[in-house]
N, C-alpha and C positions, 0 to 999 in steps of 0.2 A: 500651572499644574500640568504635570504628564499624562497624555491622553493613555488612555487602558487600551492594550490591546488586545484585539479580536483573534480565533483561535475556533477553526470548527472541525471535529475529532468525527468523522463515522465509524460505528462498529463500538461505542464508546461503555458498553455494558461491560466486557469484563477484557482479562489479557493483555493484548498489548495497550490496546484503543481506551481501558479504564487507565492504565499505569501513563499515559499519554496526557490525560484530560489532567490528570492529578499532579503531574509535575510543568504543565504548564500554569496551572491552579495555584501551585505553590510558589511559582516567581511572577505573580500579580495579574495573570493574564485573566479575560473575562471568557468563558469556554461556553461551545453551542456543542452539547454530546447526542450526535445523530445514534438511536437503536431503538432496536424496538422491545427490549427488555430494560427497566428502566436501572440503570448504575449504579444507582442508591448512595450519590456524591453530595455530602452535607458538605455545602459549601454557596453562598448568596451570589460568588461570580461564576458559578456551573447553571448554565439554561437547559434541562433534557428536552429534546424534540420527539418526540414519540411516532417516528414513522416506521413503514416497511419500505426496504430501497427496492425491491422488485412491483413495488406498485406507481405507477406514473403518476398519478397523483400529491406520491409525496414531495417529489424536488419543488412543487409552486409552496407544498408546504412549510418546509425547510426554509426558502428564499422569502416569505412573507413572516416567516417567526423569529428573522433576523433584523430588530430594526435601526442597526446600524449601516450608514454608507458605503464604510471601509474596514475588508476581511486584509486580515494582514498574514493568515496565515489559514489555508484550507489541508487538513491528514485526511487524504482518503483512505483509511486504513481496514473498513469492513471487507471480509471476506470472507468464502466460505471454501469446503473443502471434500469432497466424494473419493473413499477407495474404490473401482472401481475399472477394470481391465478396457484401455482406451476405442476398443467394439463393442464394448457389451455395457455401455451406457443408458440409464432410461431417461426421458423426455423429458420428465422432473427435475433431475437432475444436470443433466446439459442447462436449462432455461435456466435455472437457481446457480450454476459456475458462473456460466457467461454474464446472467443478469447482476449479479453483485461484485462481481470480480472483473469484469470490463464496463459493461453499461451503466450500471450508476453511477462509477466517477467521471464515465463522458461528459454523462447528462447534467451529472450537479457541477464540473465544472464549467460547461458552457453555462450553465442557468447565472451562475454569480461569476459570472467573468467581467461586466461591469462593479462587482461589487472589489473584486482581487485586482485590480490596477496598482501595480506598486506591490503589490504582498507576490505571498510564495506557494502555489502547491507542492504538496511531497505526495508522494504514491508509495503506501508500502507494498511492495512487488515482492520476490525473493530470490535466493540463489535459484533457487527452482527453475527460473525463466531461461537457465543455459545449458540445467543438467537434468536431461529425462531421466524418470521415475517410474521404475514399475507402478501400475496401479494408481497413478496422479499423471496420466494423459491430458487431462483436462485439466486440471490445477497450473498444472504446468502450462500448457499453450494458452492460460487464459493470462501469465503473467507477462508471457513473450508478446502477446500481444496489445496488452496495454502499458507496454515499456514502450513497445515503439511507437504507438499512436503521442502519445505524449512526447520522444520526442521532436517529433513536427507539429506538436502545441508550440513547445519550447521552440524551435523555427519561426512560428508565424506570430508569435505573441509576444516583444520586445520587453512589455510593461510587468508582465507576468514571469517569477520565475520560477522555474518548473526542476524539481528535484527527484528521483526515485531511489527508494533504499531498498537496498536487496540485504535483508537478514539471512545468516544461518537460522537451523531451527529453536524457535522460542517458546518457552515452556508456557502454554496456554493450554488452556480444557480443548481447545480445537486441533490442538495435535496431540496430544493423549488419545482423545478417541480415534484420529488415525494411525496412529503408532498400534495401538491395541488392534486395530481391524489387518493391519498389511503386516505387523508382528515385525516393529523395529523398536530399540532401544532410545528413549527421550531422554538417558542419565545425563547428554552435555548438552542438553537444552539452558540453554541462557535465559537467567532471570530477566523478563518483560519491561522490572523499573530499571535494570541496566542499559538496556535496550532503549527505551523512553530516554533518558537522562544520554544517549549517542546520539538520539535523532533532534534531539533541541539541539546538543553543541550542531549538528551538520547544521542545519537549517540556518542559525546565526553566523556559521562563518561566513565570511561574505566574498574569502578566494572561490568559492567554489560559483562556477558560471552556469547559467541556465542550462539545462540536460545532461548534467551531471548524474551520472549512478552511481551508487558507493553502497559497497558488498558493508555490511558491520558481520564481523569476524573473531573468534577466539584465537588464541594460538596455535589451538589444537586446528583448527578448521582449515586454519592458514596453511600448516604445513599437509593439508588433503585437500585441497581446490587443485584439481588440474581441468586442463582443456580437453574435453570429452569429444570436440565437436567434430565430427571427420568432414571436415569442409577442405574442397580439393580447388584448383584452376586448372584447366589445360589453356595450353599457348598453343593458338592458332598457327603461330610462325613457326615454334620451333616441334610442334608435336609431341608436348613434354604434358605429363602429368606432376602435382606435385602439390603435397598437403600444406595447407597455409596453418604455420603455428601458432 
């Protein structure tokens, strides 16, 4: 008989992180949905784990509510998201970006990194992490910089492999309320289970090598992605400036 496999979703209550759990749910897998609102996922291979990821105490909880050996497949996909002009941040704020949107997928991935030997992390990051945003200073440098920590996971960790998907914008409650606050338009927001059903095929293809990023894109997006980045070199030798494209 074929062993089930393991499948652990954070952020799994609603959006992309509920549309994630359900369609690995529905091609047999056994799912562990980290949030702290509970999914409401009728299903006997769905485990909810009822924790808060900014509280330390929950990654021993997480790793002890899992009682299998081998995660074959860890979504760090919880995140959170503040409109707010990149100086005029409060305290709350900052601690609740960085704590959920870089710290708890350090810490849950070191916690079960015995357990992911042979399996895959995916990080949902976004385009966001190359293209500043008025008023998502922090959203943004929080994804730039768990793109790169991860990948020097993916460097030092042979056994593990480490994937990051950078989506355009996806139609969740958590960008409606910032679309409404910063006053932009969600009408080509991509449906969440389209979205879900791209990040299974990436995951199972198995051309793609550890530290791998992949933008998931429309048509429409495709033909609006340029390189925003004014990143320049001067040459020492010859005295030249000159924009790297």
């Amino acid at each position: 008989m074929k062993k089930q496999k393991i499948v652990v979703v954070t952020g799994a209550s609603y959006g992309l992180g509920k549309s994630l759990s359900g369609r690995f749910l529905l091609n047999g897998y056994k799912v562990y949905g980290i949030s702290r609102t509970n999914p409401n996922i009728n299903d006997n291979n769905f485990i909810w784990v009822n924790v808060d990821l900014l509280k330390s105490e929950s990654f021993e909880l997480i790793k002890n509510s899992i009682s299998e050996s081998k995660i074959d497949i860890l979504i760090n996909n919880a995140g959170v998201v503040f409109a707010e002009k990149s100086l005029d941040f409060t305290e709350e704020t900052f601690n609740k970006t960085f704590g959920i949107n870089l710290i708890a997928p350090i810490k849950l991935t070191s916690l079960l990194k015995q357990k992911l030997q042979g399996g895959v992390v995916v990080n949902i990051s976004s385009t966001s992490d190359r293209f500043a945003e008025d008023g998502l200073g922090m959203y943004c440098s929080s994804k730039v910089a768990i793109d790169i920590y991860f990948d020097s996971v993916a460097i030092e960790n042979k056994d593990i492999k480490v994937l990051t998907i950078l989506p355009v914008y996806v139609d969740t409650p958590m960008l409606k309320d910032i679309a409404a606050k910063l006053g932009f338009t969600t009408d080509d927001a991509v449906d969440p289970l389209k979205v879900a059903e791209a990040i299974e095929k990436i995951i199972t293809d198995q051309k793609l090598e550890s530290g791998s990023r992949i933008m998931i894109l429309t048509n429409k997006s495709m033909n609006e992605i340029i390189n925003s980045e004014r990143l320049y070199y001067y040459n020492i030798d010859t005295k030249e400036f000159k924009k790297v494209k």
